[in-house]
N, CA, C and O atoms as a Tripos MOL2 file, in Angstrom:
@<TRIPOS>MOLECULE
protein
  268   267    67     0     0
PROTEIN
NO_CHARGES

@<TRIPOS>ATOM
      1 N         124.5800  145.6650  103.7750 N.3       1 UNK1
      2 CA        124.2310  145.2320  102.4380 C.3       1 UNK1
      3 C         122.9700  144.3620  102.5130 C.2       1 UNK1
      4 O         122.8590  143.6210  103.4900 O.2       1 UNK1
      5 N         122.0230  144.3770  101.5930 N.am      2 UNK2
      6 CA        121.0100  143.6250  101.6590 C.3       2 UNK2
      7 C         120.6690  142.6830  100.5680 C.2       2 UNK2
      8 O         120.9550  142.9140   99.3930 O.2       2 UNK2
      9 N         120.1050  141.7080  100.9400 N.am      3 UNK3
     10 CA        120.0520  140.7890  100.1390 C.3       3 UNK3
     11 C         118.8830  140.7610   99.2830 C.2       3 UNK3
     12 O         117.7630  141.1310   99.6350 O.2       3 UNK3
     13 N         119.3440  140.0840   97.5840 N.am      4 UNK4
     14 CA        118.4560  140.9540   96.6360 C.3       4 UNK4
     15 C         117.2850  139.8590   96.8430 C.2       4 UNK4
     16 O         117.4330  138.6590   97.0730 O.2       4 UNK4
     17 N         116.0550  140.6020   96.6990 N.am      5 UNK5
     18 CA        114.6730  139.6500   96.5960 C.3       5 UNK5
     19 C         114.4800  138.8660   96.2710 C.2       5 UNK5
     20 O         114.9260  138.7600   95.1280 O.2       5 UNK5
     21 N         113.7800  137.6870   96.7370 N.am      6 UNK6
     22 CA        113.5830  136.5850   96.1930 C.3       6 UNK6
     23 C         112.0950  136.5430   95.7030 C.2       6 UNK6
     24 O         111.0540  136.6970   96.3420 O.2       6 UNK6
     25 N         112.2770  136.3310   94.5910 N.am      7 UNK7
     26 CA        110.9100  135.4620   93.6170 C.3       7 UNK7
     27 C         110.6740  134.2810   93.7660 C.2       7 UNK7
     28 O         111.4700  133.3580   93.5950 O.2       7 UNK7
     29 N         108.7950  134.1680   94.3230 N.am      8 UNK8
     30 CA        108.8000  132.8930   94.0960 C.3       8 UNK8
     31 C         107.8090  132.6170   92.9210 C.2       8 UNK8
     32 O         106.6370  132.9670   92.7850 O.2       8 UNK8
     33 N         108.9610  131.5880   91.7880 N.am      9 UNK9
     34 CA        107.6540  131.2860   90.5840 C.3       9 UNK9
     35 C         107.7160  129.6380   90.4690 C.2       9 UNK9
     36 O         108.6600  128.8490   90.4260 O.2       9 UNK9
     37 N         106.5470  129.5060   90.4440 N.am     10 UNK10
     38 CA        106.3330  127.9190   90.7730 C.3      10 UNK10
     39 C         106.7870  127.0470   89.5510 C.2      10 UNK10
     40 O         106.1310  127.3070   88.5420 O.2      10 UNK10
     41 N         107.6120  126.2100   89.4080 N.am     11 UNK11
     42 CA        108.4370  125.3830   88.4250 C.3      11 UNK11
     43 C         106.7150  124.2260   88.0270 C.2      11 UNK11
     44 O         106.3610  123.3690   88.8370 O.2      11 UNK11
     45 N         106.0530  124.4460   86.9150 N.am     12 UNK12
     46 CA        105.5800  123.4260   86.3820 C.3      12 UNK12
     47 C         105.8480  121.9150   86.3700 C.2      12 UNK12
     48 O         106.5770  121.3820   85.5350 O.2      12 UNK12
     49 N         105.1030  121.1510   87.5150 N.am     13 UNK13
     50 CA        105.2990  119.7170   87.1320 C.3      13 UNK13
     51 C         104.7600  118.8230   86.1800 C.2      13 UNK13
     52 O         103.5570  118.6970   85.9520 O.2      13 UNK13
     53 N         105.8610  118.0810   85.5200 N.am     14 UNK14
     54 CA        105.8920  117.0530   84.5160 C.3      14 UNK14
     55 C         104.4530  116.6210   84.1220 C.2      14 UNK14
     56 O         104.0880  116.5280   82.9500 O.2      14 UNK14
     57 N         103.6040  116.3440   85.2860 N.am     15 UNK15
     58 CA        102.0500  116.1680   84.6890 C.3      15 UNK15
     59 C         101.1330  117.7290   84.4340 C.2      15 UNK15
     60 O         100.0690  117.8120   83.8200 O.2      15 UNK15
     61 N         101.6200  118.4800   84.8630 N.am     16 UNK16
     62 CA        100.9280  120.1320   84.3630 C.3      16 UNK16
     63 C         101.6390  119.7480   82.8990 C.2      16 UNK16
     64 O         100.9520  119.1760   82.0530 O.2      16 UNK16
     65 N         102.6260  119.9830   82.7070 N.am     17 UNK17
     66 CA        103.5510  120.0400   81.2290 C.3      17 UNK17
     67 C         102.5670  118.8020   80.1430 C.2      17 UNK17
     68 O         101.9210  119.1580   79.1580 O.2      17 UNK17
     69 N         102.6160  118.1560   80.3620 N.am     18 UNK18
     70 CA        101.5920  116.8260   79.9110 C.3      18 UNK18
     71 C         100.2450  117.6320   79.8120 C.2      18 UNK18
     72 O          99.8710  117.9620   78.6870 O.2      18 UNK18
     73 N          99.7270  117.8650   80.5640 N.am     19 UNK19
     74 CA         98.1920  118.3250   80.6090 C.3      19 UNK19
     75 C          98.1430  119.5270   79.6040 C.2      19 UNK19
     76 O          97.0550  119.8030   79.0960 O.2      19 UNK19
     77 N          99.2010  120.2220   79.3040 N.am     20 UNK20
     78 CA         99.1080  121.3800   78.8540 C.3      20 UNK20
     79 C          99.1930  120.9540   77.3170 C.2      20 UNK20
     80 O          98.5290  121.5350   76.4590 O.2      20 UNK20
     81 N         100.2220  119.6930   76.9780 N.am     21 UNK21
     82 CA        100.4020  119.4500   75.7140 C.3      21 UNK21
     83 C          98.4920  118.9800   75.4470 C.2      21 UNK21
     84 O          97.6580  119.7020   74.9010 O.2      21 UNK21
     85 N          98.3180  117.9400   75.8840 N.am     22 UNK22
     86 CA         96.9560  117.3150   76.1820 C.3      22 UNK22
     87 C          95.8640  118.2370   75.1230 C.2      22 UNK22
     88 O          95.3300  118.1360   74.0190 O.2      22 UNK22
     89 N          95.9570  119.2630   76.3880 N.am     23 UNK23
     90 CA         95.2620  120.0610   76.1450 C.3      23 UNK23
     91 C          95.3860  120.8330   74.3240 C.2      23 UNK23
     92 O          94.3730  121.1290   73.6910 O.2      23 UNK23
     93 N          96.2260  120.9490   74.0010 N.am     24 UNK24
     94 CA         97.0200  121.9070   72.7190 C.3      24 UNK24
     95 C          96.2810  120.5500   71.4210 C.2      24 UNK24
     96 O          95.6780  120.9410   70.4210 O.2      24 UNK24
     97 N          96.4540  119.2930   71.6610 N.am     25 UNK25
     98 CA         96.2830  118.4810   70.9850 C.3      25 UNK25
     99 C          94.8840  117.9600   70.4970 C.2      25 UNK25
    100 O          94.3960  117.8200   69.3750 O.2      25 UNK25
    101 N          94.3210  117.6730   72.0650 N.am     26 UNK26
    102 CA         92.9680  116.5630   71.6500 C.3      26 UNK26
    103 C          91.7000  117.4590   72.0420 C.2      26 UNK26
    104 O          92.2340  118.2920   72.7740 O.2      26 UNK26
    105 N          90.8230  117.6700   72.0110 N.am     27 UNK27
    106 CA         89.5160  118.1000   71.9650 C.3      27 UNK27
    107 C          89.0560  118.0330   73.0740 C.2      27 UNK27
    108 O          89.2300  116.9210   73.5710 O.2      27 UNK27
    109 N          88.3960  118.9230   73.8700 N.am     28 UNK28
    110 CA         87.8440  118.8380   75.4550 C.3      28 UNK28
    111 C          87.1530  117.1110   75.5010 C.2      28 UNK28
    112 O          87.3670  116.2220   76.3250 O.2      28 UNK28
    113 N          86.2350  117.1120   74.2110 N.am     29 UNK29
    114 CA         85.4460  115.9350   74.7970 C.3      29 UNK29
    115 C          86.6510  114.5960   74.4090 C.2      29 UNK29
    116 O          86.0640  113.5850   74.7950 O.2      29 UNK29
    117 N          87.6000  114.2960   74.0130 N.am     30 UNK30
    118 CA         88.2830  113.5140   73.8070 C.3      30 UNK30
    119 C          89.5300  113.6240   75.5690 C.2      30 UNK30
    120 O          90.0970  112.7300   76.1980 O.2      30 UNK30
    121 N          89.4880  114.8400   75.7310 N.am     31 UNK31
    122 CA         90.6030  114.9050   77.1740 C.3      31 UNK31
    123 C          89.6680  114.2500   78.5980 C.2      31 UNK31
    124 O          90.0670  113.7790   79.6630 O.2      31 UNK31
    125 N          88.2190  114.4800   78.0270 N.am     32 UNK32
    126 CA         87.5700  114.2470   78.8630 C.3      32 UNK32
    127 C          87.3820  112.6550   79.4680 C.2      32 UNK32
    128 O          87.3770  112.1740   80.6010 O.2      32 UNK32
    129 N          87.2070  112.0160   77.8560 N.am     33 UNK33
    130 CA         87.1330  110.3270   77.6420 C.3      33 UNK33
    131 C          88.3300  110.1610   78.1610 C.2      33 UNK33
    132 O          88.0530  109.8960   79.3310 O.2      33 UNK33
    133 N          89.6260  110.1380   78.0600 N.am     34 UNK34
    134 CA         90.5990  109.9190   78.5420 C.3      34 UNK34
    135 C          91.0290  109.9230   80.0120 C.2      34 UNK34
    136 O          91.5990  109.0010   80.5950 O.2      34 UNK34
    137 N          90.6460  111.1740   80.5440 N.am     35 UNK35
    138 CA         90.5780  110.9460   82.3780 C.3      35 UNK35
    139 C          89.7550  109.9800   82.7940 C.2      35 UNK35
    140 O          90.2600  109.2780   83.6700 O.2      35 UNK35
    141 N          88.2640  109.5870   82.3630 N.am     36 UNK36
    142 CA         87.5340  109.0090   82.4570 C.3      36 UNK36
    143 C          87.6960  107.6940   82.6700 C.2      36 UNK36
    144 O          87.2980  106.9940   83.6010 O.2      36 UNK36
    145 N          88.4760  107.3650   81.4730 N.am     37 UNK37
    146 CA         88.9940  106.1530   81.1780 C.3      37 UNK37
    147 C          89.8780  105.9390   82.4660 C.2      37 UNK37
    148 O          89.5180  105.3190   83.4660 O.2      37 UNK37
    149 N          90.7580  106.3850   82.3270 N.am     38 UNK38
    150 CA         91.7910  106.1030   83.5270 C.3      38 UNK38
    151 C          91.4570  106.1950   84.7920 C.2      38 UNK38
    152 O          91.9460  105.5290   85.7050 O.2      38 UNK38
    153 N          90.4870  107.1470   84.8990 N.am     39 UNK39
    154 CA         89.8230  106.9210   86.5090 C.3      39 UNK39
    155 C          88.9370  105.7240   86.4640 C.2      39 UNK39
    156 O          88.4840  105.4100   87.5640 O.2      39 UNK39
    157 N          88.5190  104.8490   85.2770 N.am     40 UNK40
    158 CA         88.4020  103.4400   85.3150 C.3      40 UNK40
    159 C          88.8500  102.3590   85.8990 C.2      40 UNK40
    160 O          88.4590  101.5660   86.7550 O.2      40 UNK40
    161 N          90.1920  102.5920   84.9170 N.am     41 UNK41
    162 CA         92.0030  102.0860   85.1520 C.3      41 UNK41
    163 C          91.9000  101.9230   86.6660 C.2      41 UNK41
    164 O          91.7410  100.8180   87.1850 O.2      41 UNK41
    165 N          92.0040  103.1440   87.4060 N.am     42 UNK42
    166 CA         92.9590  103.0550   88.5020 C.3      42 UNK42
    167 C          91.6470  102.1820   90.0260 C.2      42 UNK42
    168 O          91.9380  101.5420   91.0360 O.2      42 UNK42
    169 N          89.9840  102.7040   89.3280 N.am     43 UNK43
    170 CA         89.1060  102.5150   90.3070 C.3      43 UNK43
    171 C          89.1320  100.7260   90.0720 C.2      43 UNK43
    172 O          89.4560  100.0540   91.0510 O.2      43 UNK43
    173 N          88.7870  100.0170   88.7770 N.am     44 UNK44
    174 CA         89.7340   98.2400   88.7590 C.3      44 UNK44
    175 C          90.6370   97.9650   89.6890 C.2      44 UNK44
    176 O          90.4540   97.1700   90.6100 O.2      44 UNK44
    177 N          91.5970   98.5740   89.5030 N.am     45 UNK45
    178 CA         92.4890   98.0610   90.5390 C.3      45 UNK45
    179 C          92.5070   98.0840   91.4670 C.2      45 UNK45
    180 O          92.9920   97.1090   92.0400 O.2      45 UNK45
    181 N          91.9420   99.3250   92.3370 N.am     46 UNK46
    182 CA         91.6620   99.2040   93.5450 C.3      46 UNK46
    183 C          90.5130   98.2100   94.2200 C.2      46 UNK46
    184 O          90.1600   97.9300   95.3660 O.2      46 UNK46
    185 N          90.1820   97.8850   93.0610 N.am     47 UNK47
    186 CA         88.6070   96.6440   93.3550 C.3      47 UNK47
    187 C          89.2400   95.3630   93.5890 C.2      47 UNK47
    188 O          88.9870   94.5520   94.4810 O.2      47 UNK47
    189 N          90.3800   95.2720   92.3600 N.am     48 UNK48
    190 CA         90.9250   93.9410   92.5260 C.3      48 UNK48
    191 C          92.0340   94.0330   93.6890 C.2      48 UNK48
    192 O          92.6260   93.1060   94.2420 O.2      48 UNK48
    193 N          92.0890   94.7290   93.7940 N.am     49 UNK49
    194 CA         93.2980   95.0970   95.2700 C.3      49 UNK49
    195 C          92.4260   94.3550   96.3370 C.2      49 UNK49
    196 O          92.6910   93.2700   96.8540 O.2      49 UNK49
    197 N          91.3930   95.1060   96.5550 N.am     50 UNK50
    198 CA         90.4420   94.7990   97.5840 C.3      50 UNK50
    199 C          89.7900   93.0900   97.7680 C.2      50 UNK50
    200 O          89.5510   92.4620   98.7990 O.2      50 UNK50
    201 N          89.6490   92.7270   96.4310 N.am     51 UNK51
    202 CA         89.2430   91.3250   96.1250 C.3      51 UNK51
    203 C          90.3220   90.2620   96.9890 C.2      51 UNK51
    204 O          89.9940   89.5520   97.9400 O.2      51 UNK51
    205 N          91.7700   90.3750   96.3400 N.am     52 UNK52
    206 CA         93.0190   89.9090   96.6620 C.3      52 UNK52
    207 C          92.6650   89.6280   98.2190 C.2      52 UNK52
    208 O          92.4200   88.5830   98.8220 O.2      52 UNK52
    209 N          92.7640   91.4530   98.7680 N.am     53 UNK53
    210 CA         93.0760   91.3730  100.2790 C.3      53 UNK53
    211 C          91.5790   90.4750  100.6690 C.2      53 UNK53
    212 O          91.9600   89.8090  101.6320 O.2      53 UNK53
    213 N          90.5230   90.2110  100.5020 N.am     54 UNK54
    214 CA         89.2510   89.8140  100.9580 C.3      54 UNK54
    215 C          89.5630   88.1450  101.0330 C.2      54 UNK54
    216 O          89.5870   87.6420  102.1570 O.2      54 UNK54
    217 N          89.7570   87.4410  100.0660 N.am     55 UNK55
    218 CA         89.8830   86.3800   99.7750 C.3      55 UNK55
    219 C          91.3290   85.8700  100.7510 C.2      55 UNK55
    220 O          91.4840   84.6480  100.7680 O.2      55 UNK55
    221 N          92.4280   86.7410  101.5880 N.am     56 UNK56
    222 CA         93.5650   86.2740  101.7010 C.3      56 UNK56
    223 C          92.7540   86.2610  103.2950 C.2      56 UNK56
    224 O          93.0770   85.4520  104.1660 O.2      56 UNK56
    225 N          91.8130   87.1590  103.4590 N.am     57 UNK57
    226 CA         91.3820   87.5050  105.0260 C.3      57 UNK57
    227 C          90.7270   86.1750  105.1640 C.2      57 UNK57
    228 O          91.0260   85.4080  106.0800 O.2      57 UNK57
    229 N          89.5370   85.8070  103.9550 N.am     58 UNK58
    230 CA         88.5040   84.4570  104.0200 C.3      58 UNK58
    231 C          89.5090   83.2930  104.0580 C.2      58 UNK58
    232 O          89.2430   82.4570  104.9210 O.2      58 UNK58
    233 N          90.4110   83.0940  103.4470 N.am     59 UNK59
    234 CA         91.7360   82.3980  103.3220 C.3      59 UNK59
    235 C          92.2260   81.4250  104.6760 C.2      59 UNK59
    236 O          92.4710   80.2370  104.8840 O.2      59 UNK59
    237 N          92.2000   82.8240  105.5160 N.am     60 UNK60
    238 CA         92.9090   82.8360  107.0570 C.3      60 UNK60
    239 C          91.8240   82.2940  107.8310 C.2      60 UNK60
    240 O          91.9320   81.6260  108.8600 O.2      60 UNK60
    241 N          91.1910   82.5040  107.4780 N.am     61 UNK61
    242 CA         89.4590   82.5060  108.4370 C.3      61 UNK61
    243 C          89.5870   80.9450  108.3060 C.2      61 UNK61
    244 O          90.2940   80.3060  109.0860 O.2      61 UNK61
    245 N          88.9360   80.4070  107.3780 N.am     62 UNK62
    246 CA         89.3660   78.9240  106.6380 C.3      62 UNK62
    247 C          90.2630   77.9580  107.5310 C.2      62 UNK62
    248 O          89.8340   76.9020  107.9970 O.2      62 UNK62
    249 N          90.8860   78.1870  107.6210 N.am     63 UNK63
    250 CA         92.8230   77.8070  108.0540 C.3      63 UNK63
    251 C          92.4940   77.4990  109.1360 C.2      63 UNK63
    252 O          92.3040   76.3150  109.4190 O.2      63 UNK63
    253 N          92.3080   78.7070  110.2150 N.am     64 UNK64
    254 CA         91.8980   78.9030  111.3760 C.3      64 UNK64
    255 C          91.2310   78.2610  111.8510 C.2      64 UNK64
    256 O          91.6280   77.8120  112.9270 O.2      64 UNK64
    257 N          90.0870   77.9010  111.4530 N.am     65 UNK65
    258 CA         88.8840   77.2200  111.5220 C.3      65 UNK65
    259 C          88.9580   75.8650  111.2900 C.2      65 UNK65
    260 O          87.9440   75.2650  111.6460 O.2      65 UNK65
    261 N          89.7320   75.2620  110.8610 N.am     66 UNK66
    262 CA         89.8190   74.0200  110.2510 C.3      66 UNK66
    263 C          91.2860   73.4010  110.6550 C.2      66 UNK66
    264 O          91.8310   72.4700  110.0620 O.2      66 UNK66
    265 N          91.9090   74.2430  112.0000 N.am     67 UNK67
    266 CA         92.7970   73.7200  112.7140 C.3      67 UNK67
    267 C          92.6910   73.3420  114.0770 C.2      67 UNK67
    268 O          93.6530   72.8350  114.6540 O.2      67 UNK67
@<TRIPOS>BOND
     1     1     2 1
     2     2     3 1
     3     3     4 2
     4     3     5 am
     5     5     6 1
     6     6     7 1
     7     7     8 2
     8     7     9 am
     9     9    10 1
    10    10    11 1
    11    11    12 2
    12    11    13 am
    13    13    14 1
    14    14    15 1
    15    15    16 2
    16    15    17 am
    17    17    18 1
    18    18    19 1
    19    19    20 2
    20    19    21 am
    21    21    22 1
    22    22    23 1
    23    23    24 2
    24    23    25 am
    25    25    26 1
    26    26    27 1
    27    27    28 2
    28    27    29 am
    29    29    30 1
    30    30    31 1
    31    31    32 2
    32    31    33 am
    33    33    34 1
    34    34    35 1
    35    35    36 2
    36    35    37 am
    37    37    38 1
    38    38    39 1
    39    39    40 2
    40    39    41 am
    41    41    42 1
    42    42    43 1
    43    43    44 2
    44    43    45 am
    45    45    46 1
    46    46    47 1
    47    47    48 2
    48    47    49 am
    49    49    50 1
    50    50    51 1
    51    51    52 2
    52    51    53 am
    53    53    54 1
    54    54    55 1
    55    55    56 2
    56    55    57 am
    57    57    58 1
    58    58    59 1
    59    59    60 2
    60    59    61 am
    61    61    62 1
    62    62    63 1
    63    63    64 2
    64    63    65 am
    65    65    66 1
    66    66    67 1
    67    67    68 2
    68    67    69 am
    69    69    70 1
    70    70    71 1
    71    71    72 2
    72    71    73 am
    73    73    74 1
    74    74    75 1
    75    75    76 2
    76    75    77 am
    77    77    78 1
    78    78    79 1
    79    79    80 2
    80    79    81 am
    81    81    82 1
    82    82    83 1
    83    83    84 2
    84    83    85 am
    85    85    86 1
    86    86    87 1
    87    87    88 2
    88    87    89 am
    89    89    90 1
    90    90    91 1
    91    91    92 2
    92    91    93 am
    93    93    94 1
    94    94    95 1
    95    95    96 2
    96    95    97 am
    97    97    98 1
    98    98    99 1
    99    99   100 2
   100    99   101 am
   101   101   102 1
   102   102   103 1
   103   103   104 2
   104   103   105 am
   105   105   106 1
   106   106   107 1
   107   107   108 2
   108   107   109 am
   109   109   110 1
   110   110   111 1
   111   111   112 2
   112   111   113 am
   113   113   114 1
   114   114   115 1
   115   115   116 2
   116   115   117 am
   117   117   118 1
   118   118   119 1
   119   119   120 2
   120   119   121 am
   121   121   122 1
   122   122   123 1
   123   123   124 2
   124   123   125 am
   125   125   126 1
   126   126   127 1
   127   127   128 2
   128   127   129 am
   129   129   130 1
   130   130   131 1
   131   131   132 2
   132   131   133 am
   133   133   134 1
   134   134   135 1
   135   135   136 2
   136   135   137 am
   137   137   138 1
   138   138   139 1
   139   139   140 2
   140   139   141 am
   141   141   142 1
   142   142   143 1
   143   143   144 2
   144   143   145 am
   145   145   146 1
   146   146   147 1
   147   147   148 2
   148   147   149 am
   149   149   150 1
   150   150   151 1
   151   151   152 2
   152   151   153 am
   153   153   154 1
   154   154   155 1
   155   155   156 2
   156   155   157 am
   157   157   158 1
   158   158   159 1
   159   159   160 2
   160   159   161 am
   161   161   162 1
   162   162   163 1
   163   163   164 2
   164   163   165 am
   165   165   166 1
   166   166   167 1
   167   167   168 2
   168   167   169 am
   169   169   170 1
   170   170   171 1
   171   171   172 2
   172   171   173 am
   173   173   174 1
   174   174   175 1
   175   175   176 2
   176   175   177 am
   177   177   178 1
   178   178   179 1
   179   179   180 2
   180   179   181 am
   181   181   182 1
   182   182   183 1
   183   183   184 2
   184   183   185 am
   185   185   186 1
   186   186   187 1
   187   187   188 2
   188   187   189 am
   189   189   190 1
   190   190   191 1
   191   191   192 2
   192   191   193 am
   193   193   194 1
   194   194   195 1
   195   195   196 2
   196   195   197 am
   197   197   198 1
   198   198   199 1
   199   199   200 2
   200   199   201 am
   201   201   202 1
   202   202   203 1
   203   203   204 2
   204   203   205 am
   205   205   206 1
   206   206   207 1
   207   207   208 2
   208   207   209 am
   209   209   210 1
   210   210   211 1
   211   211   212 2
   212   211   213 am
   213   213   214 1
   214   214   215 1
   215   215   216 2
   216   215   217 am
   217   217   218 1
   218   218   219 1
   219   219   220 2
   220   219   221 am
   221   221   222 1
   222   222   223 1
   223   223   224 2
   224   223   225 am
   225   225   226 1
   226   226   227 1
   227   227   228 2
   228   227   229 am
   229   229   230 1
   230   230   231 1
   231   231   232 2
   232   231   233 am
   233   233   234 1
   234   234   235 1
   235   235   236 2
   236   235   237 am
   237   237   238 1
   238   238   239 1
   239   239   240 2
   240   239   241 am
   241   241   242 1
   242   242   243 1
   243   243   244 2
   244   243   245 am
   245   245   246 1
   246   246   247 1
   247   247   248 2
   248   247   249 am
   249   249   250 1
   250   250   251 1
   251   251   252 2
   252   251   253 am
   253   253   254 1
   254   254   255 1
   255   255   256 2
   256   255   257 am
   257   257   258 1
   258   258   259 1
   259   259   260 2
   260   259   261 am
   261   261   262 1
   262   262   263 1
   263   263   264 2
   264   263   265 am
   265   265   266 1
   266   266   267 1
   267   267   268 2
@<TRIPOS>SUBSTRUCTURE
     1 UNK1         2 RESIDUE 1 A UNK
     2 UNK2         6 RESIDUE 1 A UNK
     3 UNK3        10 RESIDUE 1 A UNK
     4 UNK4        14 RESIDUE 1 A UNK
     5 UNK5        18 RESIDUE 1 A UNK
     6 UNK6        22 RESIDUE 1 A UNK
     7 UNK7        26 RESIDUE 1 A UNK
     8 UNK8        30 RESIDUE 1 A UNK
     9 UNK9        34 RESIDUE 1 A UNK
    10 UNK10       38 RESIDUE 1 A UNK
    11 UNK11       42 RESIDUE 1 A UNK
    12 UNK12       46 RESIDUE 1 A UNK
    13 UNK13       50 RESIDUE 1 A UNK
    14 UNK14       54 RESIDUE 1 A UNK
    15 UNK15       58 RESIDUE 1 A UNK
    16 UNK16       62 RESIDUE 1 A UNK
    17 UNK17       66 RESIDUE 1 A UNK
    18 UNK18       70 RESIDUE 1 A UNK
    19 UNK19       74 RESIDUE 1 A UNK
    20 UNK20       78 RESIDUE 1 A UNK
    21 UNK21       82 RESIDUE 1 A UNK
    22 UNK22       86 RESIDUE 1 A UNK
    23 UNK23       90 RESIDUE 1 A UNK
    24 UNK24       94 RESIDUE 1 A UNK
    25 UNK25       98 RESIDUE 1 A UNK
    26 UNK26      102 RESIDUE 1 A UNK
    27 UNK27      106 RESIDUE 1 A UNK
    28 UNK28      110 RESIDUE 1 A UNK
    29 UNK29      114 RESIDUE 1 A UNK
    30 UNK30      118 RESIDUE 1 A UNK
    31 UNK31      122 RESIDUE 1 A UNK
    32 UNK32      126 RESIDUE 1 A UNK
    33 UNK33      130 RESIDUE 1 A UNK
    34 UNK34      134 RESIDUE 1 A UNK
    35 UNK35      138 RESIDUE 1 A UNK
    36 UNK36      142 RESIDUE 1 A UNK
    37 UNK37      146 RESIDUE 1 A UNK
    38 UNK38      150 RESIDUE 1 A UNK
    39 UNK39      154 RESIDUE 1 A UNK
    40 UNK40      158 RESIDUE 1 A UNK
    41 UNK41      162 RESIDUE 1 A UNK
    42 UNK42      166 RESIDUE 1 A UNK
    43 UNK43      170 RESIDUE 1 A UNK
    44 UNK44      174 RESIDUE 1 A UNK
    45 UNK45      178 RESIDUE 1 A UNK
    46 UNK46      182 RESIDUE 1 A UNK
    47 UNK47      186 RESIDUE 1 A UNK
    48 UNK48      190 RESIDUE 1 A UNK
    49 UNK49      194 RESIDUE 1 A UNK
    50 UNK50      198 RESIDUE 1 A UNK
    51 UNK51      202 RESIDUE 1 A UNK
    52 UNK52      206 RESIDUE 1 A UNK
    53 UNK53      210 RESIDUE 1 A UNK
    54 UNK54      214 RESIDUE 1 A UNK
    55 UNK55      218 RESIDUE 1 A UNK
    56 UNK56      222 RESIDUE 1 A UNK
    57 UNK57      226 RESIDUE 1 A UNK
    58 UNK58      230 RESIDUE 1 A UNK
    59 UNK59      234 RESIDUE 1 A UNK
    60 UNK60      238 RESIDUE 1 A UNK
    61 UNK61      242 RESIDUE 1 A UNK
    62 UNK62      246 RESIDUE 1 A UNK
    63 UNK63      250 RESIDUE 1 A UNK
    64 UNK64      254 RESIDUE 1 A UNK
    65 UNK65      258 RESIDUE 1 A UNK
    66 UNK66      262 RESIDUE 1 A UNK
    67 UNK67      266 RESIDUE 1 A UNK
């Protein structure tokens, strides 16, 4: 007996499903401002991430130095 074929169909993730509404809704140049924006969002934080860790390194340096 053989076993019946398997299909593979790729299950849409939650941010495709999102992108797709996105898309149905707002205007290329409005989907566009929006990534934009958020690749803002996320490039801030990684600045202030970096700031944090810089200042905790100068921090130590400081400490070190002054013991």
């Amino acid at each position: 007996m053989q076993a019946a074929p398997v299909r593979a169909t790729a299950i849409p993730t939650f941010t495709d499903a999102l992108r797709a509404v996105e898309s149905l809704l707002l205007s290329s140049g409005q989907r566009t401002a929006r990534r934009n924006a958020w690749t803002s969002v996320l490039e801030d934080r990684r600045r202030a991430k970096d700031r944090v860790e810089a200042q905790r390194v100068l921090d130590e340096a400081v400490a070190t130095r002054t013991s």
